[in-house]
N, C-alpha and C positions, 0 to 999 in steps of 0.2 A: 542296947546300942551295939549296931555291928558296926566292921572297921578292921582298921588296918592300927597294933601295939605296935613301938617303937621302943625297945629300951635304949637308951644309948648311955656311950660308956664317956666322962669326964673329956671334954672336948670333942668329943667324936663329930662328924660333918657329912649330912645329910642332904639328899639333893631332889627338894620335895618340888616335884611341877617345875622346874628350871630356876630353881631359887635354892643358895646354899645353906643353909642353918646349919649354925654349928651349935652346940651344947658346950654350957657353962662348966665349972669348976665342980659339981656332982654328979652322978648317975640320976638320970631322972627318963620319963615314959612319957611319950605322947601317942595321942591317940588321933588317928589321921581317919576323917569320920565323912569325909568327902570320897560318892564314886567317883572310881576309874582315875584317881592320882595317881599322876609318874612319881614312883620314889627309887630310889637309887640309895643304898649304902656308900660311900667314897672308900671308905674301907674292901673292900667285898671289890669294888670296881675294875675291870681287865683296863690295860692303859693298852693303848695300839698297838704295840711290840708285841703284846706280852697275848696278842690274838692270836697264835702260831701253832694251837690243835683246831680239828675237825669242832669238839666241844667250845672249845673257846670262842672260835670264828661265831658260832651261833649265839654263843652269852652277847657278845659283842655286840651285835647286831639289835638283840633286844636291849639292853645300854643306850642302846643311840635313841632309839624311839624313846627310853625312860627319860633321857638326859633333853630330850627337843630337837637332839641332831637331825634324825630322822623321822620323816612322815609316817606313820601305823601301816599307811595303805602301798607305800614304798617297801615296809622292813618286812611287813608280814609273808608275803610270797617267799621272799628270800629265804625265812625262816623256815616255812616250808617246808622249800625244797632240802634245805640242807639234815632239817628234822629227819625228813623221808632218810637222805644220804647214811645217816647216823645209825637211821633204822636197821640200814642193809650191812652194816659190819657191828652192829651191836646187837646179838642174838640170847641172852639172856631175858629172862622174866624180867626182873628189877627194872633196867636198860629201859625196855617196851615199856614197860606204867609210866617211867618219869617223861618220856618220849609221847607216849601216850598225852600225858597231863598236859605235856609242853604244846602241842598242835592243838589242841582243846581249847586251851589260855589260848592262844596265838588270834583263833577263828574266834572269839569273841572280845578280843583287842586287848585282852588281859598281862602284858607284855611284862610285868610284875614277877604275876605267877609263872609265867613261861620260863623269867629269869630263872628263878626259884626249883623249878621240875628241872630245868638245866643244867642248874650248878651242883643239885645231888650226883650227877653223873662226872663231874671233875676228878675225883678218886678213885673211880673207874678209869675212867683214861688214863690218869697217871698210873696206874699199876701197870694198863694194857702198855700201855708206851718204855715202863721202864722193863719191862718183861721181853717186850718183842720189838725194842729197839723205836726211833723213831727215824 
């Protein structure tokens, strides 16, 4: 069976298809076995303020489509373009594959995995930004 594990930790609140599940008083695993489900971590989630890098703005935007805010065929372009953006001031190997992976996901509506190729690049930016100022 392929699919999409879910551990989640003693309460944690999970935002499967626009429906919020929260997990009980143990650690326990579900297994989300439906293609092409919006899931969203609540944990893990950028709240609107907190959109305010180049990386972010783009997590953000794949969020909206996990969450039902936004239309696939609305977020995807935006995505994008801003992936491209991303491309042209992030010039390392690593950068490019997860950049790479993200427009990949993006062109086959997979806005999950886009998150996901996204947010490995958050650590990158935070160094670039604490380094060279924002």
């Amino acid at each position: 069976m392929t699919g999409l594990v879910l551990k989640l930790n003693p309460h944690e609140r999970v935002l499967v298809n626009g429906a919020v599940i929260e997990n009980g008083d143990r650690r326990s695993k579900l297994s989300i076995i439906t293609p092409n489900a919006n899931i969203l971590r609540l944990r893990d989630a950028i709240k609107p303020d907190e959109a305010n890098t180049p990386v972010r703005r783009v997590c953000y935007i794949a969020q909206l489509v996990l969450s039902g805010d936004v239309a696939p065929e609305e977020a995807g372009p935006q995505m994008i373009r801003g992936i491209d953006q991303l491309a042209q001031a992030l010039m390392d190997e690593t950068s490019h594959q997860q950049l790479s992976a993200a427009t990949a996901a993006v062109r086959n509506d997979d806005f999950y995995r886009a998150l996901k190729a996204l947010r490995a690049l958050l650590p990158h930016e935070e160094n670039l930004m604490a380094r060279y100022g924002s």
